[in-house]
LOZA-989151 format. One record per residue: residue number from 0; residue in three letters; x negated, y, z of N, C-alpha, C, O in turn. Coordinates in steps of 0.1 Angstrom, whole numbers, plus 5000, padded with zeros to 4 digits. Atoms other than C-alpha are relative to their C-alpha. Layout:
<nodes>
[node NUM 'ala' [X Y Z] [X Y Z] [X Y Z] [X Y Z]];
...
</nodes>
This chain:
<nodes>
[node 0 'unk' [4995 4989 5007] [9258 9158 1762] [5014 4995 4993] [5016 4985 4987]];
[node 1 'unk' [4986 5007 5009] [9295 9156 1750] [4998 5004 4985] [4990 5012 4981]];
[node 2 'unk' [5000 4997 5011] [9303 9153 1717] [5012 5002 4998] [5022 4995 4999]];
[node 3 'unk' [4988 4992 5004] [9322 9180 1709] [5001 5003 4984] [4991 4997 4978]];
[node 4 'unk' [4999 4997 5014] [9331 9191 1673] [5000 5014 5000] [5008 5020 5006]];
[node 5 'unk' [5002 4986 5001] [9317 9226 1665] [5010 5005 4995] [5013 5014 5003]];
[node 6 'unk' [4987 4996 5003] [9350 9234 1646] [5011 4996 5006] [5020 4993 4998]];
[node 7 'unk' [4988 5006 4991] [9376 9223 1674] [5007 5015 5001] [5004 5026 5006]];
[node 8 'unk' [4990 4987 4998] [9408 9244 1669] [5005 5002 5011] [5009 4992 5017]];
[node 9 'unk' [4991 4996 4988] [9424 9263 1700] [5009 4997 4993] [5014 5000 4982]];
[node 10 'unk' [4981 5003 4997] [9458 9246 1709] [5008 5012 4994] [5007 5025 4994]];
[node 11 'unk' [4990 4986 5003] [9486 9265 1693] [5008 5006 5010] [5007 4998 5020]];
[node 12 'unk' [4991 4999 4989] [9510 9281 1716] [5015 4992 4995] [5021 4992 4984]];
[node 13 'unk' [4986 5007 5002] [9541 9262 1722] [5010 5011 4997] [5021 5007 4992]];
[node 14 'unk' [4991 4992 5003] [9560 9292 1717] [5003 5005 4988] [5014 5011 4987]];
[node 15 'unk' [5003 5009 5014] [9551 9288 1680] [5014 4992 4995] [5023 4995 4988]];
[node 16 'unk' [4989 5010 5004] [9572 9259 1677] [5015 5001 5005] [5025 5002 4998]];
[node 17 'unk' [4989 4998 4996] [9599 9262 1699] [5009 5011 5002] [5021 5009 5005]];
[node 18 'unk' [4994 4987 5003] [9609 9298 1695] [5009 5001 4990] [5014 5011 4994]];
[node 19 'unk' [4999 5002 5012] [9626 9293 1662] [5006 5015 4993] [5002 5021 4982]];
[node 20 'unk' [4995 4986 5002] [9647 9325 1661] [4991 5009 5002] [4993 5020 4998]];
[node 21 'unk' [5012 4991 4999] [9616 9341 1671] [4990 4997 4986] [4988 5008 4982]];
[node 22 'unk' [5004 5003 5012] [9598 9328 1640] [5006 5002 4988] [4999 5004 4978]];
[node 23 'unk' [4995 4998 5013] [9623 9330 1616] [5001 5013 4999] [4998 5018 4988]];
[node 24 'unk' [5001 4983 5005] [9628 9369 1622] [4985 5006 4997] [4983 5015 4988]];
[node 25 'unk' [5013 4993 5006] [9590 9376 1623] [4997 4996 4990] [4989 5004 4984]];
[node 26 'unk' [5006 5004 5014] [9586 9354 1590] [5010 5011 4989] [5009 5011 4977]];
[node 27 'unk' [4989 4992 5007] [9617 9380 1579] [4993 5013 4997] [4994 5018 4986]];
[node 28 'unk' [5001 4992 4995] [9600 9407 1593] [4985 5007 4985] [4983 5017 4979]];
[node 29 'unk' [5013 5003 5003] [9566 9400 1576] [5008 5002 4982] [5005 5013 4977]];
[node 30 'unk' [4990 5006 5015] [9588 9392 1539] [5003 5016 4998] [4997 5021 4988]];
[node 31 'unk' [4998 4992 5001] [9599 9425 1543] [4992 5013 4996] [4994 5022 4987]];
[node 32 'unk' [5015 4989 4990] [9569 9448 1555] [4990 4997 4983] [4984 5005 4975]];
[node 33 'unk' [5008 5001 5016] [9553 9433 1521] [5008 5003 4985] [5003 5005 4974]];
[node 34 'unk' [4994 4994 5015] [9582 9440 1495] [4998 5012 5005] [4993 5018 4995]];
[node 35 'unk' [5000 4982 5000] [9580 9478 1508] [4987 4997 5000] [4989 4987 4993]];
[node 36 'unk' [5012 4997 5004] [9546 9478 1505] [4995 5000 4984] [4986 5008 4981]];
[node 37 'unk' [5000 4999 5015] [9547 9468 1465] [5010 5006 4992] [5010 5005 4979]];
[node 38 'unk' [4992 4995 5010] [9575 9486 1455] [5001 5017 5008] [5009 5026 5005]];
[node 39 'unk' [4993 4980 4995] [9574 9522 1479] [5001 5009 4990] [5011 5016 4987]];
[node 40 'unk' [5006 4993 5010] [9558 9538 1452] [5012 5007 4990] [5012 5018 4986]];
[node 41 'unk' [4991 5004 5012] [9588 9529 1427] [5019 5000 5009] [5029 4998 5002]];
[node 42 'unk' [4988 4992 4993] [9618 9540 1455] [5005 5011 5003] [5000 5021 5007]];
[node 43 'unk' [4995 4984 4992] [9640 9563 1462] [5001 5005 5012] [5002 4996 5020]];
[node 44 'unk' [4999 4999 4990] [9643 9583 1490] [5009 4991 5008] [5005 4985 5018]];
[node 45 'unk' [4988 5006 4992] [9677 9566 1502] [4995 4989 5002] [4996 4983 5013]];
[node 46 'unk' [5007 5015 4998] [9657 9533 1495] [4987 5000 5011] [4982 4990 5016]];
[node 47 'unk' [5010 5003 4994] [9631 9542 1515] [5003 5002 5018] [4997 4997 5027]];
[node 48 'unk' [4993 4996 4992] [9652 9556 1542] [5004 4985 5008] [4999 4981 5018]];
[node 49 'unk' [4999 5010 4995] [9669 9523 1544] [4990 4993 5004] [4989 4990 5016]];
[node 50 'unk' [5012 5011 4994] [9637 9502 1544] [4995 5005 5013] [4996 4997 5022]];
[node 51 'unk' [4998 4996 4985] [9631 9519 1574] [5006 4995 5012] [5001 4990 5022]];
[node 52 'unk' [4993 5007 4992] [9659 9510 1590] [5000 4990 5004] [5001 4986 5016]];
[node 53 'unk' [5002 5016 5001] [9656 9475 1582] [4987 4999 5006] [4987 4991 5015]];
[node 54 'unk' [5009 5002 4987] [9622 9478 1597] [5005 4999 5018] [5005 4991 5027]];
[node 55 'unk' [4997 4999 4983] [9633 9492 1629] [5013 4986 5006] [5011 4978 5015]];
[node 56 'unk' [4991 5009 4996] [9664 9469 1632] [4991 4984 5003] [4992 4976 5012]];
[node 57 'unk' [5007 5015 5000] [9641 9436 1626] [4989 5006 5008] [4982 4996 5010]];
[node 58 'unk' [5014 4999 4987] [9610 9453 1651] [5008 4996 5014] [5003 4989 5023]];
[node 59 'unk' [4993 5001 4988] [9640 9454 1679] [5004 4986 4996] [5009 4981 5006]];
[node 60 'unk' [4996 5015 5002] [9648 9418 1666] [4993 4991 5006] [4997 4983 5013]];
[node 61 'unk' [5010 5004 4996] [9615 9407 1672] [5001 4998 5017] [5004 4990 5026]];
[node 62 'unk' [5000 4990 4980] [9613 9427 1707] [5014 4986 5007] [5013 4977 5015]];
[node 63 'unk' [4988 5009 4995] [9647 9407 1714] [4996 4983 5006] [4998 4977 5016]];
[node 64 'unk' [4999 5016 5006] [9639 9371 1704] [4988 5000 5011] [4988 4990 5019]];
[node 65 'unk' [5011 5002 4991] [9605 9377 1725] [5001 5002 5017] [4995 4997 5026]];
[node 66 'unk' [4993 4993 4983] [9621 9394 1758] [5007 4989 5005] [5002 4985 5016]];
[node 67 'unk' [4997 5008 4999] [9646 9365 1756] [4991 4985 5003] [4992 4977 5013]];
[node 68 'unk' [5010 5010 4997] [9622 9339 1756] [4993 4999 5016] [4994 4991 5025]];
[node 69 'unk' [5006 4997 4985] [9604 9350 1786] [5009 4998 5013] [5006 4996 5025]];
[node 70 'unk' [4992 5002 4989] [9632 9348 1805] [5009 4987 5000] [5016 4983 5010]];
[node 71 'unk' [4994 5020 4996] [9646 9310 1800] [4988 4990 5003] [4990 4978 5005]];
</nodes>
């Protein structure tokens, strides 16, 4: 019988680490997605309008950084 370790973590993906521009906009993305979530309430339309945008701009950021990848 091997002795395995009941909590043995699945490998991370290397694309994790080496992605980095892919990481740093999803950790942007994520930073984001949670200030609008504690302050919508307490915005104005124009503010909320932009936060929008700034979503959509950093979801195609993502989409980019990930499209890119796949193809080098």
């Amino acid at each position: 019988m091997p002795n395995r370790s009941p909590r043995t973590k699945p490998p991370i993906p290397e694309d994790r680490r080496t992605n980095r521009p892919l990481r740093e906009t999803l950790d942007e993305l994520v930073e984001h997605v949670r200030a609008v979530a504690r302050t919508v309430h307490e915005m104005t339309p124009e503010e909320v309008d932009y936060a929008q945008q700034r979503l959509e701009w950093l979801a195609d950021e993502v989409w980019r950084a990930t499209t890119e990848s796949e193809l080098t």
